[in-house]
Backbone and ligand atoms as CSV (ligand in chain L), in Angstrom:
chain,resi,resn,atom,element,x,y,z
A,1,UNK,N,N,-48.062,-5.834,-2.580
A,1,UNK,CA,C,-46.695,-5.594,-2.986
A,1,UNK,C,C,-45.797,-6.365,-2.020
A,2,UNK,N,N,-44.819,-7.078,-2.346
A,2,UNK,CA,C,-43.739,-7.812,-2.089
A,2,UNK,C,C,-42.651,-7.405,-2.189
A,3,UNK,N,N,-41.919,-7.126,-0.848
A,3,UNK,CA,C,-40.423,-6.926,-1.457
A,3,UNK,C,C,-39.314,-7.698,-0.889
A,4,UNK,N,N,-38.801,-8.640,-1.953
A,4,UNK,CA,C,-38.367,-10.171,-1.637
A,4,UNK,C,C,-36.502,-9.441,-1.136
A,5,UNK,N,N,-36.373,-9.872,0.113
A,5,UNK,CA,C,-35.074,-10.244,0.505
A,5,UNK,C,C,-34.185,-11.308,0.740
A,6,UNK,N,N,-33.158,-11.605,-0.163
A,6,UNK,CA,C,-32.393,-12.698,-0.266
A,6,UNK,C,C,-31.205,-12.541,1.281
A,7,UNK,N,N,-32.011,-12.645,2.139
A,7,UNK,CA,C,-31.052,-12.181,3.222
A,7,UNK,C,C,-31.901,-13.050,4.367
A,8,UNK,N,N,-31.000,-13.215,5.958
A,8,UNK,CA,C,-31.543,-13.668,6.903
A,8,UNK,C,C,-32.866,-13.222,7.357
A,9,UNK,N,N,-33.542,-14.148,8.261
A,9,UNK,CA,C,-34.922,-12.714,8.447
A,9,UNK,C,C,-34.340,-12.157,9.930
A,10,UNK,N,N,-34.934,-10.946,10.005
A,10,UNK,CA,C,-34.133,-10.333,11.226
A,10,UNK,C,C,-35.369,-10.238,12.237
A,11,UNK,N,N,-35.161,-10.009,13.431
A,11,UNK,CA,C,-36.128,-10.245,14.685
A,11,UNK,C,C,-37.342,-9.192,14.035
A,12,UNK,N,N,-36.893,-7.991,13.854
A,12,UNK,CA,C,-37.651,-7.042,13.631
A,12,UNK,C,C,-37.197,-6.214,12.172
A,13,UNK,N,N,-37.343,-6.504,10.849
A,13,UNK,CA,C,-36.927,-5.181,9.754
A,13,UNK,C,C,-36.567,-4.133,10.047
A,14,UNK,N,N,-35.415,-3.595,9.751
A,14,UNK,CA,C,-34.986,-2.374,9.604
A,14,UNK,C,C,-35.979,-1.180,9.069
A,15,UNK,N,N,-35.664,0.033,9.842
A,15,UNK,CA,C,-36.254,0.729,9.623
A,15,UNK,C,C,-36.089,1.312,8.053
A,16,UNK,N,N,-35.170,1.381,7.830
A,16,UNK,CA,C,-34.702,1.360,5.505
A,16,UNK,C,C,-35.452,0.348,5.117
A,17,UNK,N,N,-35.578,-0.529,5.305
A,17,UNK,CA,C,-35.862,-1.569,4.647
A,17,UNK,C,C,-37.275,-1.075,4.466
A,18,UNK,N,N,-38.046,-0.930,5.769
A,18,UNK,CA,C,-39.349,-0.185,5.222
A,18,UNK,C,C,-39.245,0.736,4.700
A,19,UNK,N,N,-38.618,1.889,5.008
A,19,UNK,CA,C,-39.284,3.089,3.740
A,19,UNK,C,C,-38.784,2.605,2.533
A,20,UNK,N,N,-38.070,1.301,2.133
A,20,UNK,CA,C,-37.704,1.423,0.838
A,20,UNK,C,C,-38.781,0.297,0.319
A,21,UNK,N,N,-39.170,-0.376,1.161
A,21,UNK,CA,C,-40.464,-1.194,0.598
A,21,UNK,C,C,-41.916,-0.407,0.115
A,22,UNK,N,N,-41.478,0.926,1.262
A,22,UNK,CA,C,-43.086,1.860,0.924
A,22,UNK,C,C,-42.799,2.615,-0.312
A,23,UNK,N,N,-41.566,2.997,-0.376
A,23,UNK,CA,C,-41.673,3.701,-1.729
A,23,UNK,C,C,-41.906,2.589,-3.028
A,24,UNK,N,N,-41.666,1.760,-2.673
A,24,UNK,CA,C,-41.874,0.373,-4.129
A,24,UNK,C,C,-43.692,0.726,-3.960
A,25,UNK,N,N,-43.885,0.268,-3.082
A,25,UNK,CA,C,-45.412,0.344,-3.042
A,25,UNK,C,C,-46.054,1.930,-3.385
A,26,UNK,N,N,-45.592,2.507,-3.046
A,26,UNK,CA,C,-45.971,4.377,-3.644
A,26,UNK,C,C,-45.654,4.082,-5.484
A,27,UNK,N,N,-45.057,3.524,-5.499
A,27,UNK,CA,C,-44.420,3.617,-6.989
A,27,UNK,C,C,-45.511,2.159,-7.978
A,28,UNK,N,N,-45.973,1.206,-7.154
A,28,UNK,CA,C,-46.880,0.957,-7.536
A,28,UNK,C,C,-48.143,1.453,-7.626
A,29,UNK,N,N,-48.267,1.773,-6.883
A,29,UNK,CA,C,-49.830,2.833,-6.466
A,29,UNK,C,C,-49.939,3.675,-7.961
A,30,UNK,N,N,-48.812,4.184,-8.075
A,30,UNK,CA,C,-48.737,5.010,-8.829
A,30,UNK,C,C,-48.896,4.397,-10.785
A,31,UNK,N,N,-48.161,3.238,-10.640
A,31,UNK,CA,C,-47.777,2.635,-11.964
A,31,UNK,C,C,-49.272,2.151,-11.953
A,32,UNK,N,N,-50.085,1.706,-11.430
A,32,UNK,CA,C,-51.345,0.761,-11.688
A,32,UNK,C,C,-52.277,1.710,-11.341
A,33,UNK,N,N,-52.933,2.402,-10.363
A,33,UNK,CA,C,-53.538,3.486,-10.270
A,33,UNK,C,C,-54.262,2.951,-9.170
A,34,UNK,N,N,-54.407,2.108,-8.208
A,34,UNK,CA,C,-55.029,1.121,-7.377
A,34,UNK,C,C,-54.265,1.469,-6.073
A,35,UNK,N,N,-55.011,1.972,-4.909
A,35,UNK,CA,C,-54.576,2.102,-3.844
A,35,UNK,C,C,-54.105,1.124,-3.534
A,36,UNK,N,N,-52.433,1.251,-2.341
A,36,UNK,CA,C,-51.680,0.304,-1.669
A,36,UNK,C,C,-52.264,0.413,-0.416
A,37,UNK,N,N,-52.742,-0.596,0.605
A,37,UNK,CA,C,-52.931,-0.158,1.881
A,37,UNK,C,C,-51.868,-1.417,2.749
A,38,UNK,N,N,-51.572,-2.338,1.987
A,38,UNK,CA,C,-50.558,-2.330,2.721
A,38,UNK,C,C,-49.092,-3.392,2.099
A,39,UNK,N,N,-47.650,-3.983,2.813
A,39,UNK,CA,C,-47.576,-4.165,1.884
A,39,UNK,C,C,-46.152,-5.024,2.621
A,40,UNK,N,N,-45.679,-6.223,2.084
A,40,UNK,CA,C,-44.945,-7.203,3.034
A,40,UNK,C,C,-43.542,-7.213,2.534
A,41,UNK,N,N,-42.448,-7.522,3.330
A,41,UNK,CA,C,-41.123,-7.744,2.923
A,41,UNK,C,C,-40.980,-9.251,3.428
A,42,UNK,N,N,-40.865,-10.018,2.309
A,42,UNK,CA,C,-40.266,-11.254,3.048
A,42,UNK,C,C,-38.415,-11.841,2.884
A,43,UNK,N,N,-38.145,-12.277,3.818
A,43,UNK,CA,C,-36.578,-12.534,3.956
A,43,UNK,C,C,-36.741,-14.099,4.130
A,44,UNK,N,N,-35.241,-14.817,3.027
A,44,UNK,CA,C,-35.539,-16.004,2.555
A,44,UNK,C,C,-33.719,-16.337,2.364
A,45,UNK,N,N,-33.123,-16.414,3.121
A,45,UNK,CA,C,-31.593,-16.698,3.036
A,45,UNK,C,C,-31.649,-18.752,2.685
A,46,UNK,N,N,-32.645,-18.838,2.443
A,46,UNK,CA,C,-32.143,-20.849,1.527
A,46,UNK,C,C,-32.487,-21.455,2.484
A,47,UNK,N,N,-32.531,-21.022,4.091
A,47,UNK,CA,C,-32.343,-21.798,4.834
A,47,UNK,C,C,-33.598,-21.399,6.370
A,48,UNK,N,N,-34.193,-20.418,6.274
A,48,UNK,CA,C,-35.244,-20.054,7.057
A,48,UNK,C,C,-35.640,-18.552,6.179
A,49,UNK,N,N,-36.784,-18.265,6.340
A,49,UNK,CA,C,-37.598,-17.475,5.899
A,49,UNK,C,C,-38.713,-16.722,6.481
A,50,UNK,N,N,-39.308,-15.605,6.397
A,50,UNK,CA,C,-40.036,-15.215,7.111
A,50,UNK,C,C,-40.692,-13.755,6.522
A,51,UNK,N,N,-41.870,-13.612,6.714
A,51,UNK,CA,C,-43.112,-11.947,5.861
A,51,UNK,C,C,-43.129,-11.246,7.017
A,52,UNK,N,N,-42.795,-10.484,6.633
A,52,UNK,CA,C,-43.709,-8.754,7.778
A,52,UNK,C,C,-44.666,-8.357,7.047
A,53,UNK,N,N,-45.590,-8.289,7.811
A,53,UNK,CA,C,-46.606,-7.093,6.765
A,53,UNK,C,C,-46.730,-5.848,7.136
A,54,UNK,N,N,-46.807,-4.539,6.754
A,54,UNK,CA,C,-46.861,-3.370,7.008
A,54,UNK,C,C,-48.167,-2.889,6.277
A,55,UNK,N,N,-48.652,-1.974,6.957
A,55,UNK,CA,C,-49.491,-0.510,7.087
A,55,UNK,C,C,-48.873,0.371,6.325
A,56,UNK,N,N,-49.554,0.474,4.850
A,56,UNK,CA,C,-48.291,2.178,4.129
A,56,UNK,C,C,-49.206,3.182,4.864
A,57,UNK,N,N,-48.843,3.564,6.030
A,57,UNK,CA,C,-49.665,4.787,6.679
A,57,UNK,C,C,-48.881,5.596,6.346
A,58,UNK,N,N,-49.913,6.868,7.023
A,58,UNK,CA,C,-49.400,8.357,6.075
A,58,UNK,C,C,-48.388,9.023,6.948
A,59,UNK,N,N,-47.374,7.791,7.694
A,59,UNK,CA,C,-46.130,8.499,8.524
A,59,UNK,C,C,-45.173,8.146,7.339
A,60,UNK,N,N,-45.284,6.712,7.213
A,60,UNK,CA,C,-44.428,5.775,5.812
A,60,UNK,C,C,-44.334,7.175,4.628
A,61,UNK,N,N,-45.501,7.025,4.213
A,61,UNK,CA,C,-46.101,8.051,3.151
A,61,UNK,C,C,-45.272,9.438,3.484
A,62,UNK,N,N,-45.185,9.990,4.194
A,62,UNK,CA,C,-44.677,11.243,4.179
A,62,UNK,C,C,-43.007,10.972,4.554
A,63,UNK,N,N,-42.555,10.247,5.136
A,63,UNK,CA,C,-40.795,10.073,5.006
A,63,UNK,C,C,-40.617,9.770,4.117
A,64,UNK,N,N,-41.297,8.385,3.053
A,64,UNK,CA,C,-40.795,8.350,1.584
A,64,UNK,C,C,-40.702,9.748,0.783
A,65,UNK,N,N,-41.645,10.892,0.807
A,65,UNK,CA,C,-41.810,11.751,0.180
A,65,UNK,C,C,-40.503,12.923,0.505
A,66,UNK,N,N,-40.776,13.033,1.853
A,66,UNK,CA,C,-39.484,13.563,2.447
A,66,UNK,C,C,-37.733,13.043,1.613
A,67,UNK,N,N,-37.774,11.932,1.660
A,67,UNK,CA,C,-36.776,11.378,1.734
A,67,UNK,C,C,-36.398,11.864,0.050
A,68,UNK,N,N,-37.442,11.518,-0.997
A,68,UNK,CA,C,-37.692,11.768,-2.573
A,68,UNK,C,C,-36.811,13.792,-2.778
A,69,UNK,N,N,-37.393,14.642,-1.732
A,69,UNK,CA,C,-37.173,15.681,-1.901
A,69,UNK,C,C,-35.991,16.111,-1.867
A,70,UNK,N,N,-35.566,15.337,-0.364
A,70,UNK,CA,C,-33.948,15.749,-0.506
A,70,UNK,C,C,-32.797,14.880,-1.306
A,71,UNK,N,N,-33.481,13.789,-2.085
A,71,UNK,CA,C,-32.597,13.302,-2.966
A,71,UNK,C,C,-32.711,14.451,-3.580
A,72,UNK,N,N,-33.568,15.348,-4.465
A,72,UNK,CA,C,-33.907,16.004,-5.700
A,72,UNK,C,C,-33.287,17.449,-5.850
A,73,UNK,N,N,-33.139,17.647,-3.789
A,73,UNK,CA,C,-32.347,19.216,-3.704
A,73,UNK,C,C,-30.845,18.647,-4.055
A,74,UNK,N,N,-30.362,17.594,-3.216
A,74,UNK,CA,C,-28.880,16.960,-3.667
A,74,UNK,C,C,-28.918,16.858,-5.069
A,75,UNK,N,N,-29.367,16.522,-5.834
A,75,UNK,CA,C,-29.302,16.339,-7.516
A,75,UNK,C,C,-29.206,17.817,-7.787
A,76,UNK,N,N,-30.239,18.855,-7.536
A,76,UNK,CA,C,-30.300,19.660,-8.195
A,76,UNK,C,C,-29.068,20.869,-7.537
A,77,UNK,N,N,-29.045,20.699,-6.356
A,77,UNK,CA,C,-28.116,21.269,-5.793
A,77,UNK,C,C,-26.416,20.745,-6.077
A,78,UNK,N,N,-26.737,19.908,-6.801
A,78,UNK,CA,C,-24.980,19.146,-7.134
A,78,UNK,C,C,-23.963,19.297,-5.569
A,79,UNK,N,N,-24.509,18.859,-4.235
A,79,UNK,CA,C,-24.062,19.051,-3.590
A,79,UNK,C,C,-24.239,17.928,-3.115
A,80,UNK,N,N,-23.153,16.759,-3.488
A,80,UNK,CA,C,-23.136,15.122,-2.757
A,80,UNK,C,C,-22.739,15.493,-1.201
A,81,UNK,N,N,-23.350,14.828,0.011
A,81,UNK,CA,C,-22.884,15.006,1.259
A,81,UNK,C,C,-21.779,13.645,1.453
A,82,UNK,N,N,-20.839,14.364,2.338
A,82,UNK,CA,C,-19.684,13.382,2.062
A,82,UNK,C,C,-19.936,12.019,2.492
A,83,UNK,N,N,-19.394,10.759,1.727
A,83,UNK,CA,C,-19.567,9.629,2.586
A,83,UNK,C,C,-18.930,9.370,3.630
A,84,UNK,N,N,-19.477,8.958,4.367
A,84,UNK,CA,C,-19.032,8.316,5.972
A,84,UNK,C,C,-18.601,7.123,5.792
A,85,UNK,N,N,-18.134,6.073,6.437
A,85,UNK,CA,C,-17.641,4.679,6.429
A,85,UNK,C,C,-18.349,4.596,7.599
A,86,UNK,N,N,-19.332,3.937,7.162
A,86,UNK,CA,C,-20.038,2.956,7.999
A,86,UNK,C,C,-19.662,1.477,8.086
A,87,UNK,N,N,-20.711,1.230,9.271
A,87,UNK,CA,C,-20.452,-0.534,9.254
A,87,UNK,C,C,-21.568,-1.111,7.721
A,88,UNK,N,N,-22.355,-0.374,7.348
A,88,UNK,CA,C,-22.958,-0.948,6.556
A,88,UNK,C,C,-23.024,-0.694,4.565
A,89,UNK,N,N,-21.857,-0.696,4.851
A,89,UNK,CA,C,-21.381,0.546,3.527
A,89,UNK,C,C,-20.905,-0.720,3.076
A,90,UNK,N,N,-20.271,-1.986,3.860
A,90,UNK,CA,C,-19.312,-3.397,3.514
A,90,UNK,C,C,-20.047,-3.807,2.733
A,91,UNK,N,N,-21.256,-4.090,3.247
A,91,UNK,CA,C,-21.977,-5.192,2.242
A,91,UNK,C,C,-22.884,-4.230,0.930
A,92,UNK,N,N,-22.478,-2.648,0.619
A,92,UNK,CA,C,-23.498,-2.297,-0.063
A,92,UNK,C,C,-22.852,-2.032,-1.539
A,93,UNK,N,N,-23.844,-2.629,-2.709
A,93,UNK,CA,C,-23.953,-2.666,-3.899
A,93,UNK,C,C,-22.826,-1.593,-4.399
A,94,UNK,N,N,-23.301,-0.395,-3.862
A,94,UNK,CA,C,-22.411,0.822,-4.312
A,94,UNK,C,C,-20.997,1.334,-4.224
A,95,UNK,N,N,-20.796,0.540,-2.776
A,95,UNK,CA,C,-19.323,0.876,-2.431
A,95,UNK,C,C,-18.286,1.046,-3.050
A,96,UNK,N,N,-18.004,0.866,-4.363
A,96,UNK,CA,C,-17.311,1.131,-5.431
A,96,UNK,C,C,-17.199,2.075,-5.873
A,97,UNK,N,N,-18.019,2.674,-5.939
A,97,UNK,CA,C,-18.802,3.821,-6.551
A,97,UNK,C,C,-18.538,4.986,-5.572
A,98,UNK,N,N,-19.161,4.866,-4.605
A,98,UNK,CA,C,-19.558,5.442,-3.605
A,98,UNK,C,C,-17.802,6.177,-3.303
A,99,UNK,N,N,-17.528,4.796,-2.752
A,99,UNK,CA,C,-15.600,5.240,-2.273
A,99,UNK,C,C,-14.682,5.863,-3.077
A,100,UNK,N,N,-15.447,6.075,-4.322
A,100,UNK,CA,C,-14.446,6.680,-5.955
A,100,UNK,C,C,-14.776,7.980,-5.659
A,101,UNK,N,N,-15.507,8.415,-4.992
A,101,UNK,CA,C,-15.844,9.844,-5.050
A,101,UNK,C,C,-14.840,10.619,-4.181
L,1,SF4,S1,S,-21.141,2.748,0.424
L,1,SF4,FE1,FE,-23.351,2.477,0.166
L,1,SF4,S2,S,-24.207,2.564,2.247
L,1,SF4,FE2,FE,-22.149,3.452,2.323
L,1,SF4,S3,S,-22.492,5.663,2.044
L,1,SF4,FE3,FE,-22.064,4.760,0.012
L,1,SF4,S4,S,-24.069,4.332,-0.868
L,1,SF4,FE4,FE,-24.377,4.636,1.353
């Protein structure tokens, strides 16, 4: 599993960036039925590029799961936690969205 970033490569991946690569890979595991053991993010901004490979060990494995649950109490609990303004909220997809609330 590959999870392609159109972005600089950074010294070391963010720690999001992995659990959101392990859950792609949990979610393959799942769609094909074929164990993931492990599984790379590569970053490719046009102009330098670069793969991590990761271990989906069963720390990955259990924060994705973690992480799945308390989306599901927030859904089911209809209790959005307020947004913060972060520094990284600028560049994110949602901020539109997010700031309407
Ligand atoms: S703007 Fe994006 S990063 Fe910031 S809180 Fe909302 S969803 Fe999260």
């Amino acid at each position: 599993m590959v999870e392609y970033k159109h972005s600089t490569p950074p010294e070391r991946p963010p720690r999001g960036h992995a659990y959101q690569a392990a859950a792609y890979a949990m979610l393959a595991e799942e769609h094909f039925g074929k164990t993931v053991r492990s599984f790379y993010i590569y970053y490719d901004d046009g102009c330098s590029s670069k793969a991590f490979k990761f271990t989906l060990t069963k720390h990955l494995r259990d924060h994705v799961r973690w992480t799945v649950r308390k989306i599901r109490a927030i859904i089911e609990g209809e209790d959005l936690p307020r947004a913060e303004r972060k520094k990284k909220c600028a560049n994110c997809g949602y901020y539109r969205i997010c700031r309407g609330i």
